[in-house]
GUKE-761081 format. One record per residue: residue number from 1; residue in three letters; x, y, z of N, C-alpha, C in turn. Coordinates in Angstrom, 3 decimals. Example, Ala and Ser with C-alpha at 12.3 -4.5 7.8 and 13.67 -1.06 7.14 Angstrom:
2
   tipa   fiba        n_x        n_y        n_z       ca_x       ca_y       ca_z        c_x        c_y        c_z
      1    Ala     13.190     -5.690      7.800     12.300     -4.500      7.800     13.200     -3.300      7.800
      2    Ser     12.850     -2.250      7.080     13.670     -1.060      7.140     12.900      0.030      7.870
This chain:
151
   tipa   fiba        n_x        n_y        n_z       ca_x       ca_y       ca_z        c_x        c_y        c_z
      1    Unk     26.944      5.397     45.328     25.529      5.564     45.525     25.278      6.809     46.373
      2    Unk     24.548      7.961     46.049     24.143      9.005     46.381     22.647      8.975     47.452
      3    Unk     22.870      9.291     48.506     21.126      9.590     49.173     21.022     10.699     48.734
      4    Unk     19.543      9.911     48.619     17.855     11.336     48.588     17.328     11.019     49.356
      5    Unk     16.964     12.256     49.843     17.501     13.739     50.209     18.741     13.168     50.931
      6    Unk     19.862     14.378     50.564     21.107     13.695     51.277     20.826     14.099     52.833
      7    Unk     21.827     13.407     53.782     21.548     13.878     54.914     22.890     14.436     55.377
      8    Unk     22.376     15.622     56.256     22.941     16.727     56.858     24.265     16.667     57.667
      9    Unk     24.279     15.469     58.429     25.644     15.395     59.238     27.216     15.125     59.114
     10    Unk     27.146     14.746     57.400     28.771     14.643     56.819     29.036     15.827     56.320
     11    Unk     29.422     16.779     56.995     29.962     18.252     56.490     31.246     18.589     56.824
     12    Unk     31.449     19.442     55.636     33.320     20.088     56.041     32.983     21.583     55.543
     13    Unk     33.489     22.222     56.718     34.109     23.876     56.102     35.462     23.937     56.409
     14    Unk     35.895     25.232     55.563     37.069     25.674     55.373     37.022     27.012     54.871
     15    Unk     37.981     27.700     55.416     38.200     29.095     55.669     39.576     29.310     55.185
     16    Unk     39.273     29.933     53.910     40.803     30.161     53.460     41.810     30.957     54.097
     17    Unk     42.825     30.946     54.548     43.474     31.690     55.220     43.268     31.648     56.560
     18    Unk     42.726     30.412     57.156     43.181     30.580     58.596     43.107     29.032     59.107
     19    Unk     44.056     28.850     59.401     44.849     27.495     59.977     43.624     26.647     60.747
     20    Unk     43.998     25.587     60.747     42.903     24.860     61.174     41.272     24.699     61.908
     21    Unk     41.144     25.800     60.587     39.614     25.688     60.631     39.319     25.356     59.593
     22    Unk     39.331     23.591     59.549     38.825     22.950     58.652     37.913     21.623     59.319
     23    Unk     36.641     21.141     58.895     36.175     19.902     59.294     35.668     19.691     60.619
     24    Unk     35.550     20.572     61.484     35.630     20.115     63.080     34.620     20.815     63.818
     25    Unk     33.885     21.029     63.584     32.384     21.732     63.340     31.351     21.267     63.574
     26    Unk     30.590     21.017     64.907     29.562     20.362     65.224     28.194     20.101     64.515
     27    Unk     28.316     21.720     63.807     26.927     22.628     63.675     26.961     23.560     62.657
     28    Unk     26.683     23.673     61.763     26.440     24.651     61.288     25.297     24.894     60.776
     29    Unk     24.952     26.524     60.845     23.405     27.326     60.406     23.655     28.400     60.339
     30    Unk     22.548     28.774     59.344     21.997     30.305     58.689     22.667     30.542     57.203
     31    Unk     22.818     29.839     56.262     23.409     29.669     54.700     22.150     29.871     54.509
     32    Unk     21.681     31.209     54.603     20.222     31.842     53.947     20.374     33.318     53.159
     33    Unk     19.615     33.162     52.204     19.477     34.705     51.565     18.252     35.091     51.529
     34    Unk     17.785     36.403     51.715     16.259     36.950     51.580     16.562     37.772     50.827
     35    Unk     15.492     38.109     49.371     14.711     39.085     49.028     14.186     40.179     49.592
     36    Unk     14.562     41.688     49.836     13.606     42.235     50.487     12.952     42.699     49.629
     37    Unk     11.795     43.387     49.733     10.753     43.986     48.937     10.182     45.447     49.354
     38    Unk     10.049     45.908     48.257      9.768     47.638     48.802      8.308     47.717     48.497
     39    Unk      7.652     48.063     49.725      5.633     48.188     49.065      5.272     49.363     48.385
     40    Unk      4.643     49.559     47.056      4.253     50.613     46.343      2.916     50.464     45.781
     41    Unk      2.384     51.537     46.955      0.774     51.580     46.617      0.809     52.209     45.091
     42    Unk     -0.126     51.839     44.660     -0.529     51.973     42.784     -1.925     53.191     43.450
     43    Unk     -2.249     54.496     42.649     -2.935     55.275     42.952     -3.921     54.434     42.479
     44    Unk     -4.904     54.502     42.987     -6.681     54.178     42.504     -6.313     52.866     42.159
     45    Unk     -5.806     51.857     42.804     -5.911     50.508     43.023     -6.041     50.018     44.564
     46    Unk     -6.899     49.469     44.734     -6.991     49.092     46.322     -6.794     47.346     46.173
     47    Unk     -6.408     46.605     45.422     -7.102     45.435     45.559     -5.201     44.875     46.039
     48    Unk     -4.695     45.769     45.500     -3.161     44.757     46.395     -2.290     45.903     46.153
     49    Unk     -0.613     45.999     46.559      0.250     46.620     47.005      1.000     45.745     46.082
     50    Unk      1.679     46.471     45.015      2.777     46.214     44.718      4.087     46.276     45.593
     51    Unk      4.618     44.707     45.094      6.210     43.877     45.871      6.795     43.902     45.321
     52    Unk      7.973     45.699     45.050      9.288     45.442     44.116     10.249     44.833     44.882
     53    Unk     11.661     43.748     44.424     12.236     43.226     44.666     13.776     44.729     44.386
     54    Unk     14.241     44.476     46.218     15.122     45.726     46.419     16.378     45.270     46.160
     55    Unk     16.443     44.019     47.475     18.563     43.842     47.407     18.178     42.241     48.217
     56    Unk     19.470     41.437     48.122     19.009     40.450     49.065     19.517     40.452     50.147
     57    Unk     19.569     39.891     51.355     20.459     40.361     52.634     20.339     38.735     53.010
     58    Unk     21.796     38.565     53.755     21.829     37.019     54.172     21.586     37.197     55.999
     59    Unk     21.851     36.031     56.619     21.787     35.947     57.763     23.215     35.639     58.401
     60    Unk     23.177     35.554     59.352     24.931     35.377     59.644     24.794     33.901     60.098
     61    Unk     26.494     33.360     59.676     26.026     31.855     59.593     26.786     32.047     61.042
     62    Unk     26.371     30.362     61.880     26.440     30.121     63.250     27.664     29.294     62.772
     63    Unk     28.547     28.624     63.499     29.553     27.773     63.395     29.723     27.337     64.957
     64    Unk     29.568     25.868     65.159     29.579     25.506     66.422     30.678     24.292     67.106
     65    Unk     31.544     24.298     67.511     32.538     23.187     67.609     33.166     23.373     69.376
     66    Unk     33.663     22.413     69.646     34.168     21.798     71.013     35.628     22.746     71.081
     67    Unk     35.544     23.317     72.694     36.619     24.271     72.595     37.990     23.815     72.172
     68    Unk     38.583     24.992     71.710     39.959     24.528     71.311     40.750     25.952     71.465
     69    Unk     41.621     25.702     72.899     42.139     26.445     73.430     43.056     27.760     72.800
     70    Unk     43.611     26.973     71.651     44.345     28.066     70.927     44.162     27.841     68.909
     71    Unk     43.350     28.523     68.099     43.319     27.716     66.974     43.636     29.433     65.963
     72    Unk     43.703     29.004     64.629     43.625     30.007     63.663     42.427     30.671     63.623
     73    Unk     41.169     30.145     63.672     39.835     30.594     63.988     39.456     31.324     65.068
     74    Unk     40.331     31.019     66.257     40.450     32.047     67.676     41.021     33.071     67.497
     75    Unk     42.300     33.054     66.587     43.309     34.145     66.332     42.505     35.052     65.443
     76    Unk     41.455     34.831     64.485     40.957     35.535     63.488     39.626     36.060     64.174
     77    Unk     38.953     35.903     64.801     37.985     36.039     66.004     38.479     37.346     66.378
     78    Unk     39.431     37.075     67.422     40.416     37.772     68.445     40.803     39.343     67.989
     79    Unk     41.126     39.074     66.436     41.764     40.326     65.464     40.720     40.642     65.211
     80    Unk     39.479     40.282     65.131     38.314     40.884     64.118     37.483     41.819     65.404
     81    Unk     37.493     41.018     66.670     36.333     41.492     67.694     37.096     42.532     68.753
     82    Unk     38.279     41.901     69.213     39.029     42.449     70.006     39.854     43.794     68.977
     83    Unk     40.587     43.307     68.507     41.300     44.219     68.072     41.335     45.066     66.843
     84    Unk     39.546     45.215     66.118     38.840     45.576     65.172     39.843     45.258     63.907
     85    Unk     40.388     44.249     63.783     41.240     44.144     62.472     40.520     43.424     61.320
     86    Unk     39.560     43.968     61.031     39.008     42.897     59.562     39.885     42.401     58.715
     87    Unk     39.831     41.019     58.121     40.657     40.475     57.617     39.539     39.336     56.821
     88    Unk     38.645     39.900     56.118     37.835     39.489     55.166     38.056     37.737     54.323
     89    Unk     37.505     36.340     54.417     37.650     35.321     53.774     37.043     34.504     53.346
     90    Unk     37.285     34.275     52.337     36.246     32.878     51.443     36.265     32.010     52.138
     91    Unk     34.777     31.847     52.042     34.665     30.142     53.126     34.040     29.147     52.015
     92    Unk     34.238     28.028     52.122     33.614     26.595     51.743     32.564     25.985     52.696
     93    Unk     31.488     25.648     52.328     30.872     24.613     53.265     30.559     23.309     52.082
     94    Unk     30.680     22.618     52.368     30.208     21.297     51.495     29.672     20.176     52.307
     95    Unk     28.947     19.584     51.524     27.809     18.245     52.078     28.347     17.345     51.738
     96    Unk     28.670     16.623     52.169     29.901     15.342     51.837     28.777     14.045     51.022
     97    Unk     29.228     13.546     50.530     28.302     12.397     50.236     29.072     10.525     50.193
     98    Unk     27.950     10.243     51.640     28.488      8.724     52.801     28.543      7.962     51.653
     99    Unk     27.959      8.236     50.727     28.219      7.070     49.513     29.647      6.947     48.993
    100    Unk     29.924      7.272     49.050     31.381      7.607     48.637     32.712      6.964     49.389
    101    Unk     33.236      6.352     48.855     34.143      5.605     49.714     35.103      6.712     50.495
    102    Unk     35.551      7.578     50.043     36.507      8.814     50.214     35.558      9.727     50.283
    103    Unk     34.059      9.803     51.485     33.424     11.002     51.336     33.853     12.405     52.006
    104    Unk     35.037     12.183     52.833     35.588     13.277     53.365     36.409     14.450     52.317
    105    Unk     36.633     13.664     51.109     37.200     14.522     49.895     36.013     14.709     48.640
    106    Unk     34.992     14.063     48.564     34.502     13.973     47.282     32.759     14.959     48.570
    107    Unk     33.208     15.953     47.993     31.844     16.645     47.882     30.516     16.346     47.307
    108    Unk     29.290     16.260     47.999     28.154     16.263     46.778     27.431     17.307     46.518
    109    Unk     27.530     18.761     47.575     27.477     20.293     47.002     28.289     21.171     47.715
    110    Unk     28.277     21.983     47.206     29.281     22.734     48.128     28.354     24.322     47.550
    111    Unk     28.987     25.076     48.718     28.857     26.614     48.629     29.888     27.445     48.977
    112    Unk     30.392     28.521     48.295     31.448     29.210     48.461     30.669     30.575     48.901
    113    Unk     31.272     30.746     49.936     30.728     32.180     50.961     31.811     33.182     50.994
    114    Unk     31.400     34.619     50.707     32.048     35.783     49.642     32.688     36.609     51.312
    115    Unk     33.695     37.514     51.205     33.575     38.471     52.221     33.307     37.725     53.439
    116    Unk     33.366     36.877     54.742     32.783     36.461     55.271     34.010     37.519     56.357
    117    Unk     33.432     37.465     57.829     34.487     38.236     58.495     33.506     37.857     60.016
    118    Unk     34.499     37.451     61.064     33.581     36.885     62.675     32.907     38.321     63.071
    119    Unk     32.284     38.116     63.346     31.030     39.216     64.399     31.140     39.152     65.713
    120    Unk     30.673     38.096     66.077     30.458     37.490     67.495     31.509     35.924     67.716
    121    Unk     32.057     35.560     68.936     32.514     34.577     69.877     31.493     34.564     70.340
    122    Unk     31.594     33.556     71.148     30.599     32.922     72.497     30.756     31.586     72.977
    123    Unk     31.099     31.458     74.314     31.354     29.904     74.918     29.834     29.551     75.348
    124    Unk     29.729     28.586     75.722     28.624     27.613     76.286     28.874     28.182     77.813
    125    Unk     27.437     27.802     78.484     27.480     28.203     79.790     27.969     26.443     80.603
    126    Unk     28.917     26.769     81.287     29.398     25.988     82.519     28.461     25.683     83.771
    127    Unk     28.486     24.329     83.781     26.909     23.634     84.677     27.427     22.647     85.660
    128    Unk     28.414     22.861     86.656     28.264     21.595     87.349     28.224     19.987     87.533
    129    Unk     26.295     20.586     87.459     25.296     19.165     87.375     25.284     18.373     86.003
    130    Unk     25.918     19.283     84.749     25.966     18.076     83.427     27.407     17.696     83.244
    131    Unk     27.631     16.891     81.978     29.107     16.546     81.609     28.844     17.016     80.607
    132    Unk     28.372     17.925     80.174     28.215     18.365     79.007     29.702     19.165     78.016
    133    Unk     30.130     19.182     76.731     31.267     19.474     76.735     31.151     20.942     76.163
    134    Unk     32.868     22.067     76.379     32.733     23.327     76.332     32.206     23.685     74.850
    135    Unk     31.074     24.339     74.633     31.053     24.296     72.864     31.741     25.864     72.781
    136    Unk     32.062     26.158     71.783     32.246     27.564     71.444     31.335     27.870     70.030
    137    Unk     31.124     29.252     69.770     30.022     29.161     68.543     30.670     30.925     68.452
    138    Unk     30.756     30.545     67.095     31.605     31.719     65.969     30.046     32.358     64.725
    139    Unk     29.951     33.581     65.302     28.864     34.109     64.327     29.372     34.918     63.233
    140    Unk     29.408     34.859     61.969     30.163     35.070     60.850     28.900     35.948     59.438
    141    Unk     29.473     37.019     59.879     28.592     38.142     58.959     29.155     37.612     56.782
    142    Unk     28.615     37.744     56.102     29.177     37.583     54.732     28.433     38.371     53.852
    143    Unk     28.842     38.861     52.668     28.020     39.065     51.934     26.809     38.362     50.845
    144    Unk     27.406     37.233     50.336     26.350     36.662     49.880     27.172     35.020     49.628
    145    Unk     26.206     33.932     48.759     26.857     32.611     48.987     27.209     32.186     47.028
    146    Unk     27.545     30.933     47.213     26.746     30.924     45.642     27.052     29.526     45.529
    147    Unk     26.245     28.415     45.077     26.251     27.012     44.839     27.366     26.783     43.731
    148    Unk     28.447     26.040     44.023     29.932     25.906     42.997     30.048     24.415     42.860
    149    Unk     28.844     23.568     42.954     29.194     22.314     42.702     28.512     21.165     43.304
    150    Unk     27.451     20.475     42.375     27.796     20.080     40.930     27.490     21.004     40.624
    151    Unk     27.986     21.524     38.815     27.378     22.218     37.832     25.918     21.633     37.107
């Protein structure tokens, strides 16, 4: 049995080529694409501005998970920010579906993300007064996405 609208919190990514960054992911955001549009006034028309459609540009997705002192995702971070080594990879995100007895394997969509390569690290700020736990959050530039399932 499938929910409508499914809901958001049974998710898995995976990053081909780098060791355990799979599943462990608090958070994830920004699996967006925009349209931009170029304005072209029409001579001796005033009543609107033509909206040609230029290129699309995505947003960079956020990835948010509980520190982990030494991982494949730190090491690929590390090479990309620190030590300018791009090392370009297909990512997976998929929406798991709770209906499913085995929903940790049986996907109910998934998206495959092209070129993806880290931008930004960033830890959580350290507070004392909460118990709050260390998050770390991985900002991940890509070129574009594309829905691989269902057909």
């Amino acid at each position: 049995m499938s929910f409508y609208p499914p809901i958001g919190f049974l998710f898995k990514v995976s990053i081909k080529g780098v060791d355990d960054a799979e599943a462990d992911f608090q958070e994830v955001s920004g699996l967006s694409m925009t349209l931009e549009t170029l304005a072209l006034k029409e001579g001796g028309q005033n009543r609107f501005v033509h909206q040609l459609p230029v290129r699309t540009t995505s947003d960079k997705l956020v990835l948010k998970r509980g520190l982990k002192l030494s991982s494949g995702l730190t090491k690929w971070c590390r090479e990309a920010i620190e030590e300018f080594s791009f090392s370009p990879k297909t990512m997976t995100i998929s929406l798991l579906d709770p209906g499913i007895e085995d929903a940790l394997s049986t996907p109910l969509v998934t998206w495959e993300v092209t070129h993806a390569y880290p931008v930004k690290w960033s830890l959580s700020s350290f507070n004392a007064m909460n118990n709050d736990l260390a998050i770390e959050t991985v900002e991940i530039q890509y070129r574009f996405f594309t829905k691989v399932f269902p057909e």
